[in-house]
N, C-alpha and C positions, 0 to 999 in steps of 0.2 A: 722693298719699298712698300708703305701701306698708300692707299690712298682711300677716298672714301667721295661717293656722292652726294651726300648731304652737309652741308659744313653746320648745320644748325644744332645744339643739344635738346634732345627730349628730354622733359622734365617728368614724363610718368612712366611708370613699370614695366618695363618692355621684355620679352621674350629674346635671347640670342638664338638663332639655327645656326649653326655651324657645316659648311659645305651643304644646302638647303638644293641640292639638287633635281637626283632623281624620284628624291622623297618629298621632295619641298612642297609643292601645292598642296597639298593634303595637309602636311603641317602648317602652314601658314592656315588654310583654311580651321583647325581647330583651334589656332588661337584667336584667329579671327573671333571665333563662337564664344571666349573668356571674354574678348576686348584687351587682350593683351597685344600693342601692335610690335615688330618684329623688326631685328636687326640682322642682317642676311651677313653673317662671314663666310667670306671664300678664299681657302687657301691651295683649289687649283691652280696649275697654271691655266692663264686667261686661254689661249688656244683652245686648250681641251676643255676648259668651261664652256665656251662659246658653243663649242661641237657636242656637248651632253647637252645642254638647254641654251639656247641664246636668249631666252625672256627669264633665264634664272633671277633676275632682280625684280622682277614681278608684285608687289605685293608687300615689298620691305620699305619699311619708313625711313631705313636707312641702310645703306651699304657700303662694309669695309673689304677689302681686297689686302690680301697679305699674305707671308710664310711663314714668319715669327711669331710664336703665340708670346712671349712678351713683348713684342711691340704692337702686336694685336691689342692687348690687355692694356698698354700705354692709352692709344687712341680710340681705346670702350670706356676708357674711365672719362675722358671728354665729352664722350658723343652720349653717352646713355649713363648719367649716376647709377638710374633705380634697374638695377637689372633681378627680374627674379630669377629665373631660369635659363642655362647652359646646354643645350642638348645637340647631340653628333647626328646629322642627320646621313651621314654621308658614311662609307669608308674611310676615307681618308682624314676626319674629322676626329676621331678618337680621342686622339692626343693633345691636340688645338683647344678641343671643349672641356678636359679635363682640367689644361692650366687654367683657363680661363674662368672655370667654374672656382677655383680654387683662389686667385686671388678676388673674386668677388665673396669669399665663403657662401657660397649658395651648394642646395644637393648635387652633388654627382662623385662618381667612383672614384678610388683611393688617388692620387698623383703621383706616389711611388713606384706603382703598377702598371700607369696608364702606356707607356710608351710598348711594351707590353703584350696591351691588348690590341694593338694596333702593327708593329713593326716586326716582323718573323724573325729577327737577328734576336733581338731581347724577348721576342716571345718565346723561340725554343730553348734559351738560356734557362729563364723565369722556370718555363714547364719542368726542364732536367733537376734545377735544383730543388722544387719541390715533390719533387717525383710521377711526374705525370709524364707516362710515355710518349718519344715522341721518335722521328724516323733518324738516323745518325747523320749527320750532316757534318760542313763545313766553311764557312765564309768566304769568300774570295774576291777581292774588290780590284783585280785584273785578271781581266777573261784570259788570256797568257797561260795562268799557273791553272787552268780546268782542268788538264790534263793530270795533272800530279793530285789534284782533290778526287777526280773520280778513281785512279788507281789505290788511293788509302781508303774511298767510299766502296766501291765495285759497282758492278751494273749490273743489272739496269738502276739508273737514279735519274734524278728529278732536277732541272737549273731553274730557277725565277729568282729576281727580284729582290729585296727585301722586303720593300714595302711595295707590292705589286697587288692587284686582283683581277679577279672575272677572268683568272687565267694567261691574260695578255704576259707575251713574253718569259710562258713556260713549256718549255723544252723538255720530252723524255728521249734518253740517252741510252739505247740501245747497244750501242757500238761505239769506240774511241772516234770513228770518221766523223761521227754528226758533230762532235764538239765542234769542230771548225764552222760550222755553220751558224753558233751561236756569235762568232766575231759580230755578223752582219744583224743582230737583231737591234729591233728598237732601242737608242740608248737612255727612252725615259720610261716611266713607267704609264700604269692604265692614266693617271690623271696630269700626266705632260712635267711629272717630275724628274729632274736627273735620276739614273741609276749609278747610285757609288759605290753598290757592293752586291753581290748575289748567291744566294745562295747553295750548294751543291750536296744533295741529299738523298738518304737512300730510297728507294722505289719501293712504298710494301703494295704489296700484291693484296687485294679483297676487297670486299664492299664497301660503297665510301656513302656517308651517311653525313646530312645536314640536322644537325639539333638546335630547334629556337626556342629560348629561354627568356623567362622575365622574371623581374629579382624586385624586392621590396623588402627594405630593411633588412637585406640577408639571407630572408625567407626567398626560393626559388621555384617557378612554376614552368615545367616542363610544359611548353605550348605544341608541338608537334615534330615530328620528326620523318625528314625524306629522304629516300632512298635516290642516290644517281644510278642512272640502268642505262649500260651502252648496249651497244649492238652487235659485239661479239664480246668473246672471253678475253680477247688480248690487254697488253697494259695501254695506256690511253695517257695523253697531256691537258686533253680537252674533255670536262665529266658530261657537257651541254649535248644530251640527248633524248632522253628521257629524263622528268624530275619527281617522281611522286610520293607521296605522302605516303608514309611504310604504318604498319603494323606498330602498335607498342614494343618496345625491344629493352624488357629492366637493366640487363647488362650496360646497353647503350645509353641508359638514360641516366643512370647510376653513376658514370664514367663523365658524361656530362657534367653531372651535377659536384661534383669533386673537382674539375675544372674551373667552374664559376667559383669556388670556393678557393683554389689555391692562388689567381688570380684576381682575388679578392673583390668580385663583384658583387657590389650591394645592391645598386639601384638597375631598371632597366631593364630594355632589351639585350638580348643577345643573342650572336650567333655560332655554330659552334661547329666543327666541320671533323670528322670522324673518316679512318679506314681501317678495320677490321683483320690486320693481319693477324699470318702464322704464331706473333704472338700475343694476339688480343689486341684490344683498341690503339691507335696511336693518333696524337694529336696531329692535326695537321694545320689547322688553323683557328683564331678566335676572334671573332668581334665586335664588340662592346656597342652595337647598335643593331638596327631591323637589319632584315635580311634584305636583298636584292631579288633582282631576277621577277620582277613584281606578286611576290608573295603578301605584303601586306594589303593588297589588295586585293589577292583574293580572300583573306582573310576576312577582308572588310563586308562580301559579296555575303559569306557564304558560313559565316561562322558568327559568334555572337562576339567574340573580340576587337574591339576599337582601337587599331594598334597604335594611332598616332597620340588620340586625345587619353588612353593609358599614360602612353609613352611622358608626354607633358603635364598628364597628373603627375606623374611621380618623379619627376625634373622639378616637379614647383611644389612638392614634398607635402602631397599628397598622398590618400592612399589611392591606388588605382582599381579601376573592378575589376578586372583579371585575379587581386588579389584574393577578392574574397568567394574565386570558382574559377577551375581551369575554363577554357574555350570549350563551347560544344559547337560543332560540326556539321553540318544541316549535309556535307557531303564528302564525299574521299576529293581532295585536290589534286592537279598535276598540271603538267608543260610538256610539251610537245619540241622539238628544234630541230627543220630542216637544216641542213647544213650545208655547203659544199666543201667536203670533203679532197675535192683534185687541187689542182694547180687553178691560178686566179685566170680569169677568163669573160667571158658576154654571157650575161644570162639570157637564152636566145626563148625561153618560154618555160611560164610558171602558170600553171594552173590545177585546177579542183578547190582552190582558194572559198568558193560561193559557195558549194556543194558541202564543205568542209564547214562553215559559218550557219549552214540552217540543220546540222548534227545536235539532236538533243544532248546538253553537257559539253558543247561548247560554248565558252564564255566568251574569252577575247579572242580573234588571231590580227597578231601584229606584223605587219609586211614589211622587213625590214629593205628591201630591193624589190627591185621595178625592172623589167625586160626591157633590155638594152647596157643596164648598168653593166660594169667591171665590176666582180667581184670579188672578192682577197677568198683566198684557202681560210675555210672557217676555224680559226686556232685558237677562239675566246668568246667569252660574254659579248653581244652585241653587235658581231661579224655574220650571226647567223643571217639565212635568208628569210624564214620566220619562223616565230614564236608562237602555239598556241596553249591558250590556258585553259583546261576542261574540270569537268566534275564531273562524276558519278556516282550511283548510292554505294558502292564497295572498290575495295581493290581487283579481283576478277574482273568487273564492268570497267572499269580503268584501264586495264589493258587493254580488252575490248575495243575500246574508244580509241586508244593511242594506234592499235594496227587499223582500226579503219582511217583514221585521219592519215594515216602515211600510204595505204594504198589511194585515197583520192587526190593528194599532192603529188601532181609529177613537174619534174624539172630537166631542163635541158639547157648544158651550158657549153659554149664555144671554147677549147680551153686555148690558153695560149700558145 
């Protein structure tokens, strides 16, 4: 069902954001800056919209609500003629903004592709037939037959989702016992959508590396690349520990960049999610928009790149200036994420939080929980108890920073 709060047509040029979420203000704000005003599509489900932003409608001249990007595209062709630009601002947006872009003929990525770049079923398909390594896997849209996928896969492997992110609702599978445990997981995904099929894939072992990409006319501009760093050598379901901005890596960026090209990304950002096994690179994820976890903002802080108002030059087929000079860097970036780790329980006291805020090269720290809350066993993006965001002039001094900031954070929780 669409429905829409504005029943009136805009007769002038309008901007679409598609899932204008967690990225949203910032983009509304550089169209704002064109005078382009803005049509907010959200193809969340409303619950978990409401629970990412409840003022997500903030700022839009018009707002449609929907799952169907053809009946999306039905009721945009009503509300807004003159659309110039389509852009995904979200994860879950990918595919929404490709149709959409597509029966408008306006810039954005192939439509062949786009499901793709967005849903892990056709994206490890896509990758294997083009030849881009990816982990072995297997479908399965009854949790029942897990048992018979991971004895043809072996273990240790990997269960999420198809269309999942930020980790929610993935499971590493050590032992035939844990399968049973996955009966009782969430049965929708990060953005309150049914789960109709999951994936059951193999486990590689090695460093897992995030690569952000922006593409213009085909031309592609490695923007930087981060390293996930857990806190021991074991294998892991959850990467949110450490996140910092690595060293150039030509292997890794080379591998990337053959990615964007086999999934045929023209325009845009991108993001690109790497692990380093025994036998070199393997794809593990792609997604045809910014990154999360609020990297474009520090970008915005701390570097000479403007990811959003790039982002909507080259949605409104533009060139962007990323294109004509990679990003320079005023500092090494990183994330910090307290976690808890146990069983869900009272967090009975969080402190060094102050102490931690007046550390030169901290930027943000974001308090995700307050003493007294119940807190869930941290198993995704945005579970954490907090987030902080640092800078330092190198990656040695990044460390540096990351082991002070964990020695002044202590936590203490009641568990259940």
């Amino acid at each position: 069902m669409i429905t829409s709060t504005q029943p009136v047509t805009i007769g002038e040029p309008v901007v679409v954001l598609v899932d204008p979420v967690l990225n949203g203000r910032p983009f509304k704000d550089a169209c704002a800056e064109l005078g382009y005003p803005v049509v907010g599509v959200y193809t969340i489900a409303p619950a978990s919209l409401d629970r990412m932003s409840a003022d997500h409608a903030d700022g839009d001249a018009a707002t449609l609500y929907g799952s169907e990007p053809i009946d999306l595209a039905g009721r945009l062709d009503t509300l807004a003629p003159r659309v110039h630009a389509v852009i995904p601002a979200t994860e879950p947006a990918v595919h929404s903004a490709a149709v959409l872009a597509d029966t408008r003929a306006v810039p954005g990525n192939p439509l062949g592709t786009a499901r793709a770049r967005r849903d892990k079923r056709a994206m490890r398909a896509l990758a294997a037939a083009r030849g881009v390594p990816v982990p072995r896997y297997e479908v399965v849209r009854d949790l029942s037959r897990l048992p018979e996928a991971a004895a043809r896969i072996g273990l240790p492997l990997i269960v999420k989702p198809a269309t999942g992110a930020g980790s929610h609702n993935v499971f590493l599978v050590t032992d035939t016992g844990r399968l049973s445990a996955i009966a009782g997981a969430d049965p929708c995904d990060l953005f309150g959508n049914p789960i109709d099929e999951w994936l059951v894939e193999e486990y590689v072992r090695g460093t897992e590396y995030a690569i952000n990409t922006f593409s213009h006319d085909g031309r592609h501009t490695i923007l930087d690349v981060w390293e996930y760093r857990l806190p021991g050598p074991g294998d892991y379901d959850n990467p949110y520990w450490d996140f910092v901005q690595a060293e150039p890596d030509p292997a890794i960026e080379k591998f990337a960049l053959d990615v964007l090209d086999a999934f045929e990304i023209r325009l845009g950002p991108c993001h690109i999610e790497v692990k380093t096994g025994e036998r070199g690179p393997a794809l593990i994820e792609i997604g045809a928009r910014l990154p999360g976890a609020g990297i474009p903002r520090l970008w915005e802080r701390h570097s000479t790149f403007r990811p959003y108002h790039d982002t909507l030059a080259v949605y409104l087929g533009r060139e962007p200036a990323v294109a004509a000079a990679p990003p320079r860097f005023a500092a090494r970036l990183g994330m910090s994420f307290v976690r808890n780790d146990g069983p869900p329980g009272i967090l009975c006291r969080l402190a060094g939080l102050d102490e931690v805020r007046r550390l030169p090269g901290v930027d943000t720290v974001f308090q995700q929980a307050r003493v007294g809350d119940l807190v869930p066993t941290t198993r995704d993006l945005g579970t954490e108890l907090v987030k902080v965001h640092l800078t330092a002039p190198d990656g040695p001094a990044l460390t540096r920073l990351i082991a002070r900031v964990r020695d002044l954070i202590t936590v203490d929780i009641e568990h259940e």
